[in-house]
C-alpha positions as CSV (number, residue, x, y, z in Angstrom):
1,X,0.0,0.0,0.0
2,X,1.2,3.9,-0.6
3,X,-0.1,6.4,0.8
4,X,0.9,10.1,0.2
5,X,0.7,12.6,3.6
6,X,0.3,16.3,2.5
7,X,2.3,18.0,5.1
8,X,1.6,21.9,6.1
9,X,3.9,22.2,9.5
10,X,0.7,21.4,11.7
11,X,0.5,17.9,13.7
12,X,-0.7,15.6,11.8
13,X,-4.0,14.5,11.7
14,X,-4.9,11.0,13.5
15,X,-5.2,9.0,10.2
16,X,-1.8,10.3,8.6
17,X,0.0,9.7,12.1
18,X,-0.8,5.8,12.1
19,X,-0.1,5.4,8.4
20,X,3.0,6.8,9.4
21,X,3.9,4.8,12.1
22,X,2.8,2.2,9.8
23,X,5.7,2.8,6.8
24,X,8.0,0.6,5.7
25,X,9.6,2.7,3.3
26,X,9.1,6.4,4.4
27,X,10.2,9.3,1.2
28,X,10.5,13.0,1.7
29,X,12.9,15.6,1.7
30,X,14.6,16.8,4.8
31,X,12.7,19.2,5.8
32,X,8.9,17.6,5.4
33,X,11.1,14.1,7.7
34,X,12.2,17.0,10.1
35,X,8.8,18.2,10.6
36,X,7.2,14.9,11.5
37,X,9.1,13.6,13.6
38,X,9.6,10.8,15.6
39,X,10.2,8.7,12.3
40,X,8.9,5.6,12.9
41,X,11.2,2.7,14.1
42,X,12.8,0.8,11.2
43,X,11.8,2.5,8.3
44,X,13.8,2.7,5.5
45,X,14.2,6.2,4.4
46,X,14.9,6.8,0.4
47,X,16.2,10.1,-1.1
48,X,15.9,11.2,-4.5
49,X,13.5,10.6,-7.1
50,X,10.3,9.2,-6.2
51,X,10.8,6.5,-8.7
52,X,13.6,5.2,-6.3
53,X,10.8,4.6,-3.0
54,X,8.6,2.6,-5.3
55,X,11.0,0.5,-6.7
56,X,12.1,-0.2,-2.7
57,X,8.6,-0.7,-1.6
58,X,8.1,-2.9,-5.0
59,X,10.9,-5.1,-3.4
60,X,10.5,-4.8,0.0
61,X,7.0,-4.7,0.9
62,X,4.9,-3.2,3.3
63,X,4.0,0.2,3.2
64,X,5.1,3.2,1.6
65,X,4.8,6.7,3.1
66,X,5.7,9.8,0.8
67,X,5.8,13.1,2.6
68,X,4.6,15.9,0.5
69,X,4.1,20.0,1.1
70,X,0.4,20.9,1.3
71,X,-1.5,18.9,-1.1
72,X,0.1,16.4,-2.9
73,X,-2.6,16.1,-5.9
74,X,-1.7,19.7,-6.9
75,X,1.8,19.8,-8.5
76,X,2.9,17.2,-6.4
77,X,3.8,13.7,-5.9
78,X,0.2,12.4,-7.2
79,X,0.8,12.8,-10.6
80,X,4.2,11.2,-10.2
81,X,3.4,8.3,-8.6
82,X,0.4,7.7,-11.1
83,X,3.0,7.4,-14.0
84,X,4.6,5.1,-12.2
85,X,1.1,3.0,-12.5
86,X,0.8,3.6,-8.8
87,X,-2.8,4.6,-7.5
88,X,-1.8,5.9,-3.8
89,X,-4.1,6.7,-0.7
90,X,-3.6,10.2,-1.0
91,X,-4.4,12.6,2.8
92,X,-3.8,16.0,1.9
93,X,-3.5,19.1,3.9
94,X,-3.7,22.8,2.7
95,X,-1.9,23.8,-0.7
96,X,1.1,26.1,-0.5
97,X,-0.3,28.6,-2.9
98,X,-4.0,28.7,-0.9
99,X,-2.0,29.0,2.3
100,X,0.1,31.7,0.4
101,X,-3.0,34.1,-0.5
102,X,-4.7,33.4,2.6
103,X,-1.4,34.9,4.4
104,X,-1.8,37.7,2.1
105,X,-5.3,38.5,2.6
106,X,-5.8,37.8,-1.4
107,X,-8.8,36.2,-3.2
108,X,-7.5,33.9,-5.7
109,X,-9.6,32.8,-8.3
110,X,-8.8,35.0,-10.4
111,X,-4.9,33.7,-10.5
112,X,-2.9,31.8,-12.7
113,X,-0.6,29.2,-11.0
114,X,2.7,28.0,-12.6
115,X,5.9,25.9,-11.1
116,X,8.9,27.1,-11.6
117,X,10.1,24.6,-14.2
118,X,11.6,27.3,-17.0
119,X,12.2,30.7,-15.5
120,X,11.3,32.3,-19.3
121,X,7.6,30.6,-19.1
122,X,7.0,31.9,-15.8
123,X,8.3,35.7,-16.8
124,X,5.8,35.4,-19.7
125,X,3.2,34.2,-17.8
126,X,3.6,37.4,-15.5
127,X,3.9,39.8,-18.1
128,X,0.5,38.8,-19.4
129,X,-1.4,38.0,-16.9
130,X,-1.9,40.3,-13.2
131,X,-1.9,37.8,-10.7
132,X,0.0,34.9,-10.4
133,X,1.2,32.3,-8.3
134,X,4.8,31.0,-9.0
135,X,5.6,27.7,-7.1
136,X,9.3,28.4,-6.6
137,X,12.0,25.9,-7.7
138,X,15.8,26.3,-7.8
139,X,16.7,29.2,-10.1
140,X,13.4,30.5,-10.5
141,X,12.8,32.4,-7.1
142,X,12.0,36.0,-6.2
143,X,15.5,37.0,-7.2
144,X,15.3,35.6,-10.4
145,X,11.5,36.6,-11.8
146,X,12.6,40.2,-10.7
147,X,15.2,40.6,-12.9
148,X,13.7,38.8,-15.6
149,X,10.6,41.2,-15.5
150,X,12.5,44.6,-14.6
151,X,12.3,47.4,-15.7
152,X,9.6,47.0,-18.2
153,X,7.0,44.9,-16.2
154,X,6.6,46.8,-12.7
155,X,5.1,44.3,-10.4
156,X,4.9,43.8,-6.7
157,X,6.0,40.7,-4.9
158,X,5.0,38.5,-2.1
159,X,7.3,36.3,-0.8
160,X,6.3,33.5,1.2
161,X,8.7,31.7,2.8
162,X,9.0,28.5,4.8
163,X,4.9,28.1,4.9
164,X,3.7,26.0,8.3
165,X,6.8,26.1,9.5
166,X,9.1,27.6,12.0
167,X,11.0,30.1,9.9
168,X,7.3,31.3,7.7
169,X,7.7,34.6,6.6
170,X,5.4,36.4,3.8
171,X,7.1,39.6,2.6
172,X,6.0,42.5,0.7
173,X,8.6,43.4,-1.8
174,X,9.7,45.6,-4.5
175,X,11.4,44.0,-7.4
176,X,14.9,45.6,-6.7
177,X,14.4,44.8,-3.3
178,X,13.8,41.7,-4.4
179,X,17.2,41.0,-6.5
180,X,19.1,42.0,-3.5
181,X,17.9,40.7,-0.3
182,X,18.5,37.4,0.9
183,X,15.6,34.6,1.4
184,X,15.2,31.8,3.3
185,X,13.5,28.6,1.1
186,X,11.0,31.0,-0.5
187,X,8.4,28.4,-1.6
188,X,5.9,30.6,-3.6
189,X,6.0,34.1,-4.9
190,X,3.1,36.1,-5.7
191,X,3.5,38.5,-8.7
192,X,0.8,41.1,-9.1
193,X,0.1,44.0,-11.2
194,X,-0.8,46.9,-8.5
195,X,-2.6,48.8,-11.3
196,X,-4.8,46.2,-12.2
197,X,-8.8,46.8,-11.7
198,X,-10.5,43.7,-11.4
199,X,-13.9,42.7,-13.8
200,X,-17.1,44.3,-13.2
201,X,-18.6,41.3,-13.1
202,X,-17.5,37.6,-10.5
203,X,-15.5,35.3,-12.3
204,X,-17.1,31.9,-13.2
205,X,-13.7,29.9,-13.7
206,X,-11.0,30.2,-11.8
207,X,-7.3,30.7,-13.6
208,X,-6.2,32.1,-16.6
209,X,-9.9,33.8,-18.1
210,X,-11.5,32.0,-21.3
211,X,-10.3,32.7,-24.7
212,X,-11.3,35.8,-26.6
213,X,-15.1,35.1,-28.2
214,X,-13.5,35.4,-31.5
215,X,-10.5,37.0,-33.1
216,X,-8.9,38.2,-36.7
217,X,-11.9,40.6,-35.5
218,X,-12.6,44.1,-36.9
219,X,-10.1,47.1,-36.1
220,X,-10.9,50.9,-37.2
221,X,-8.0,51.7,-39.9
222,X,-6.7,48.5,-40.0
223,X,-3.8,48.0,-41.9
224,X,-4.4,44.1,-42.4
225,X,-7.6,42.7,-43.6
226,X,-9.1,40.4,-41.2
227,X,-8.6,37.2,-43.6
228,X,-5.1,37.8,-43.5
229,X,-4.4,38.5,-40.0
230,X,-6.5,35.6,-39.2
231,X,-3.7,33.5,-41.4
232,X,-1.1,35.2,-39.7
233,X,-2.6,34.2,-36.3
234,X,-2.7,31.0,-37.1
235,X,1.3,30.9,-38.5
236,X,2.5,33.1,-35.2
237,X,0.3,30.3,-32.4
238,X,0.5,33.0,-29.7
239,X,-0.3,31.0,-26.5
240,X,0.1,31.2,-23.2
241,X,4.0,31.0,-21.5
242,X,5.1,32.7,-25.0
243,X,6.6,36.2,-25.7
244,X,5.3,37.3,-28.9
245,X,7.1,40.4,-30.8
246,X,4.7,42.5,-33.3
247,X,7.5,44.6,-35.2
248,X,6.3,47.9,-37.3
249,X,3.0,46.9,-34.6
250,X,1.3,50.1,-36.6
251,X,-2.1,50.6,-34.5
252,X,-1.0,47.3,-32.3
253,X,-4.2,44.7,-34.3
254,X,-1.9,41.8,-34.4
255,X,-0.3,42.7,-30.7
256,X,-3.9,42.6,-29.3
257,X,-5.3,39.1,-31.0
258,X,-1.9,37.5,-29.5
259,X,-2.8,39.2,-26.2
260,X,-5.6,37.9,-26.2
261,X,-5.1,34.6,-26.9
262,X,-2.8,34.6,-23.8
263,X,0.8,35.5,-24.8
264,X,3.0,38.3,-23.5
265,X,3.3,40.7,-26.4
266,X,6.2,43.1,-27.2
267,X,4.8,45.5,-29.8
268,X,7.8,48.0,-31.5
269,X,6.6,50.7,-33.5
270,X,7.9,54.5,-34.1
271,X,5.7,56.3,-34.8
272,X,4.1,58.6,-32.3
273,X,0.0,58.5,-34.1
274,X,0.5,54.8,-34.7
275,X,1.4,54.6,-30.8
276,X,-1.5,56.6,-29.9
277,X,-3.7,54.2,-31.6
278,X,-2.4,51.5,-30.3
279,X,-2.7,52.2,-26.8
280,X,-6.7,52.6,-27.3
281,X,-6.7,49.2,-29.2
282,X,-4.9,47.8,-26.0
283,X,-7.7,49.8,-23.4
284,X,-10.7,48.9,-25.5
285,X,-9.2,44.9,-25.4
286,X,-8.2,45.0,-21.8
287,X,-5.0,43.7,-22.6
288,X,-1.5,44.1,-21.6
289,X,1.2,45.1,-24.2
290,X,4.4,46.1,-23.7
291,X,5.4,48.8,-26.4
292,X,8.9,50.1,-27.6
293,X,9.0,53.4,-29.4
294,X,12.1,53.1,-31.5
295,X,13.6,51.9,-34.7
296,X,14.3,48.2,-35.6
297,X,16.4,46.6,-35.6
298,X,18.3,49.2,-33.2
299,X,15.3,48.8,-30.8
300,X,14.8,45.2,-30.7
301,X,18.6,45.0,-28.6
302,X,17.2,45.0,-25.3
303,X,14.3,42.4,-25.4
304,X,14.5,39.5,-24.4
305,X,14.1,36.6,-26.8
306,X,11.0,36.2,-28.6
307,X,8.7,32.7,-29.1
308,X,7.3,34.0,-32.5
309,X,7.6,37.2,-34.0
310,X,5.6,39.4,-36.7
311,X,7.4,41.6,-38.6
312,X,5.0,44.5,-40.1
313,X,7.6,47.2,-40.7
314,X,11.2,48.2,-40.4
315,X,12.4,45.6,-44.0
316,X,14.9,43.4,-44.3
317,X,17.2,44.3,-42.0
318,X,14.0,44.0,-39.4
319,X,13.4,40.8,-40.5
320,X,17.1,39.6,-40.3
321,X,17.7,40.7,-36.8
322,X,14.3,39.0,-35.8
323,X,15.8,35.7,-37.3
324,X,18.8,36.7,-35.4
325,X,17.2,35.9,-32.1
326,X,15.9,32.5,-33.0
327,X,11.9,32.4,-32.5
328,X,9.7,29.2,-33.3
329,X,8.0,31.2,-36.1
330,X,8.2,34.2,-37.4
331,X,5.5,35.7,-40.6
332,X,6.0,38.8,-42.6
333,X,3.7,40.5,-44.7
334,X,4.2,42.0,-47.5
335,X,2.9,44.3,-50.6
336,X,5.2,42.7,-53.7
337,X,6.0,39.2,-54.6
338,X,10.4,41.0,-55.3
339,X,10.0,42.2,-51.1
340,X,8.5,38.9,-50.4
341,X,11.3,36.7,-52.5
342,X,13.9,39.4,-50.5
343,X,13.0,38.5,-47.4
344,X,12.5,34.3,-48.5
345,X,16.3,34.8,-49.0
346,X,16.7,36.2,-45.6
347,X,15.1,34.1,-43.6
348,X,16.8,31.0,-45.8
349,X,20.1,32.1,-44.9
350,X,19.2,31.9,-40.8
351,X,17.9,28.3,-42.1
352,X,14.3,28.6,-41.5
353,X,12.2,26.3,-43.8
354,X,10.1,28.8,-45.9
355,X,6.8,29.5,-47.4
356,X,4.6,32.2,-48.9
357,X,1.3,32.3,-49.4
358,X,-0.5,34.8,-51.4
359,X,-3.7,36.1,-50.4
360,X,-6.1,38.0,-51.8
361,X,-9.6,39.1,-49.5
362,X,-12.6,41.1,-50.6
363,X,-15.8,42.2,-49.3
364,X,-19.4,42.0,-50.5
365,X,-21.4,45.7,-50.1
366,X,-23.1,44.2,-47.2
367,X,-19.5,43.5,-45.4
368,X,-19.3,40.1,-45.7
369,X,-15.8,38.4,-46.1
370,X,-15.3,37.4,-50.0
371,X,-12.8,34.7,-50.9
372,X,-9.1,34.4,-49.8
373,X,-7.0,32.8,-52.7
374,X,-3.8,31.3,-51.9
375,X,-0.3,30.5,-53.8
376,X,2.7,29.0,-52.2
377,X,6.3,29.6,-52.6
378,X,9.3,28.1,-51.5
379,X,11.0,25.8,-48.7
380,X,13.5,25.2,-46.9
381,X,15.4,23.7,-43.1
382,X,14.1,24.9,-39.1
383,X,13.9,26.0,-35.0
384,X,13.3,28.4,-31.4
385,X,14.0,30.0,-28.4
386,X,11.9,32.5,-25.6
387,X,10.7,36.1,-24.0
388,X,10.2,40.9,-22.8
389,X,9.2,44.7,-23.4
390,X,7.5,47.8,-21.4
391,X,4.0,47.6,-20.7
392,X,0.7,49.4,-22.0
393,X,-1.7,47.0,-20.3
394,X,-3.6,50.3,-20.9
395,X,-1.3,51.5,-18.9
396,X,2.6,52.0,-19.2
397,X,4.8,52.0,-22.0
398,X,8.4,52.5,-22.4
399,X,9.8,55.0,-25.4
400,X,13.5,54.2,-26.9
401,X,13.9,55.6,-30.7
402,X,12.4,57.2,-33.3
403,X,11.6,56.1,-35.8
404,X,11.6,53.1,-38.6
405,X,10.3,52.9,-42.2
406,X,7.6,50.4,-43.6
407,X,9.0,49.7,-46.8
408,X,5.7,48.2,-47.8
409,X,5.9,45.2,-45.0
410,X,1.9,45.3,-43.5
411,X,0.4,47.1,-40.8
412,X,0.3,50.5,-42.6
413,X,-2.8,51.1,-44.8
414,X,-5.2,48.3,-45.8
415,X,-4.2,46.4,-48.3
416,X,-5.8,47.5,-51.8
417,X,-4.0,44.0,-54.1
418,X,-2.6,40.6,-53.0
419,X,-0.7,40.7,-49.6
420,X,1.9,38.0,-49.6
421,X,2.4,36.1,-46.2
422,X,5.9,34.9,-45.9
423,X,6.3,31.9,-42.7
424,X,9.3,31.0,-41.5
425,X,9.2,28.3,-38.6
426,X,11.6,24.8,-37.8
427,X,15.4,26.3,-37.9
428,X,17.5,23.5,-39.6
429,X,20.7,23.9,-37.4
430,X,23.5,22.3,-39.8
431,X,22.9,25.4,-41.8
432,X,24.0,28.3,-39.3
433,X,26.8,26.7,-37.5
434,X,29.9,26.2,-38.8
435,X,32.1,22.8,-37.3
């Protein structure tokens, strides 16, 4: 028999005392052992992966105990001991991240909870979303998501440390007094946006919020028709834990949809009207984009690396510093088949497989959408990498240029011919470094 004991630095309860003093084979880390004792006499105690306790109980017998922080069936031992084709008595107490809000004095269905596997998820999950909970793991602690996030995505901080036990601690903290101090096994960090106003209305499902009720919607002076966008959505596959970059963002409608559909979104554009129209895109979506006022490729420098990137002004040498940084996709449009072919050669050379599509959309009088032809172009070899920017979740922004040209690459006036779509995704290695 295994049974799992969710432990929150309280005495245990009746039931997970005896099934202690029960175990054969007894797993947990130090400090969960430390906080139950007396171990019980005879026990065999195994470090290191959980696979290790089952195999010993598989061979030994009798009963195994695995000690777990707050409750186990939440990003715990659960789901590790059910790939292991184990199907344990589970006793759970409090989760970390409930007992973490209720020290703050937080409601929490509204948050988004993520562990602390890739420090880059995490940082994109707080740049798009206000409130989250980030179950802290070796080199992704408070330290860590501070630096990643500053200066461009001001949040606040609560540190909660040691949770049930001896040492607990839940700190209020600013993220460069976050770098800088030292903490004590910090075992979830709250980030929160202290400008966000919650929804008019009480949420129905708790986490991230649902999906947008549509998308490739309708913008005012749109510079891509909705039939393209919608097949540049679909090339880009903004999702949550991604940084997406909208380069030449003109009024920001490709920076939105991705926003929307849960990515963090850097959008870089130089021009002062075109920022001005962007920011009421982002208020009237209720979305968070960070924007960079300045010239690419000068202005790209400082982000961090992107997931998928849209390039809708700033020409080649845009497009070649966005291959530069290695994203999983990255889609151009453009006005002539020579600027398309240009930039095929472009993205060939940072050996990204290749297409392009040409599309052509039109309207009926009553506004329906007409038909979208298609032609494909060329191909090639593929690849990735991860995510940053200043924030306009209606609300800040950062400024570093001036400005960039569209040389007739897409967001600046609607499209009046055949926009051609060039997609670049699956980086073919061999071809960009040299034994």
């Amino acid at each position: 028999m295994i049974t799992v004991v969710g432990v929150d630095g309280r005495a245990l309860s009746p039931l997970a005392r005896a099934r202690l003093e029960e175990a054969t084979v007894l797993a947990g880390s130090d400090r969960l052992l430390e906080r139950v004792r007396p171990l019980p006499d005879g026990a065999r105690v195994v470090g290191g992966p959980l696979g290790r306790a089952v195999e010993a109980h598989r061979e030994h017998g009798g009963r195994l105990v695995v000690l777990a922080a707050g409750d186990p069936g939440f990003f715990g031992a659960v789901a590790e001991l059910r790939r292991h084709g184990v199907v344990p008595e589970v006793l759970p107490a409090p989760s970390l991240v409930s007992r973490a809000f209720a020290g703050a004095g937080l409601a929490w269905e509204d948050a988004l909870v993520v562990t602390g596997e890739r420090l880059d998820r995490v940082a994109n999950a707080c740049r798009a979303h206000h409130k989250v909970a980030v179950l802290a793991a070796p080199g992704v602690g408070p330290a860590e998501i501070a630096r990643e996030l500053a200066p461009t995505t001001p949040r606040a901080l609560i540190v909660c440390e040691d949770l049930g036990g001896p040492d607990e601690r839940i700190t209020h903290s600013r993220m460069g007094e976050a770098t800088t101090r030292p903490w004590k096994n910090p075992e979830v960090v709250l980030v929160l946006d202290p400008l966000h106003r919650g929804p008019d209305e009480p949420a129905w499902a708790a986490g991230a919020r649902p999906g947008p009720p549509g998308w490739a919607r309708d913008f005012a002076d749109a510079g891509l028709d909705p039939v393209v966008r919608a097949f540049v959505l679909a090339r880009l596959g903004p999702r949550l834990g991604d940084l997406v970059w909208d380069v030449g963002a003109g009024g920001g409608e490709i920076a939105v949809e991705c926003a929307l559909l849960g990515a963090a979104v850097v959008a870089v554009e130089p021009e002062e009207e075109a920022c001005a129209r962007l920011r009421r895109n982002v208020i009237a979506h209720g979305v968070k984009v960070a924007l960079t006022r300045g010239r690419a490729p000068a202005a790209l420098e400082p982000l961090a690396a992107p997931d998928a990137v849209f390039v809708g002004g700033g020409g080649v040498e845009a497009v070649a510093a966005c291959a530069a940084r290695g994203p999983r996709s990255l889609v151009c449009a453009l006005r002539t088949a020579e600027q398309a072919d240009a930039v095929l050669e472009v993205l060939r050379e940072h050996g990204y497989r290749v297409e392009i599509v040409r599309i052509e959309a039109s309207r009926t009088a009553g506004g329906n959408r007409g038909e979208a032809g298609e032609g494909h172009g060329a191909e090639t070899g593929g690849e990735r990498e991860e995510g940053h920017g200043a924030e306009t979740g209606g609300e800040r922004e950062e400024g570093h240029g001036a400005e960039t040209g569209g040389d007739g690459v897409g967001h600046r006036a609607p499209a009046s011919g055949p926009i051609f779509v060039v997609c670049a995704a699956g980086r073919d290695l061999e071809k960009i470094i040299t034994p």
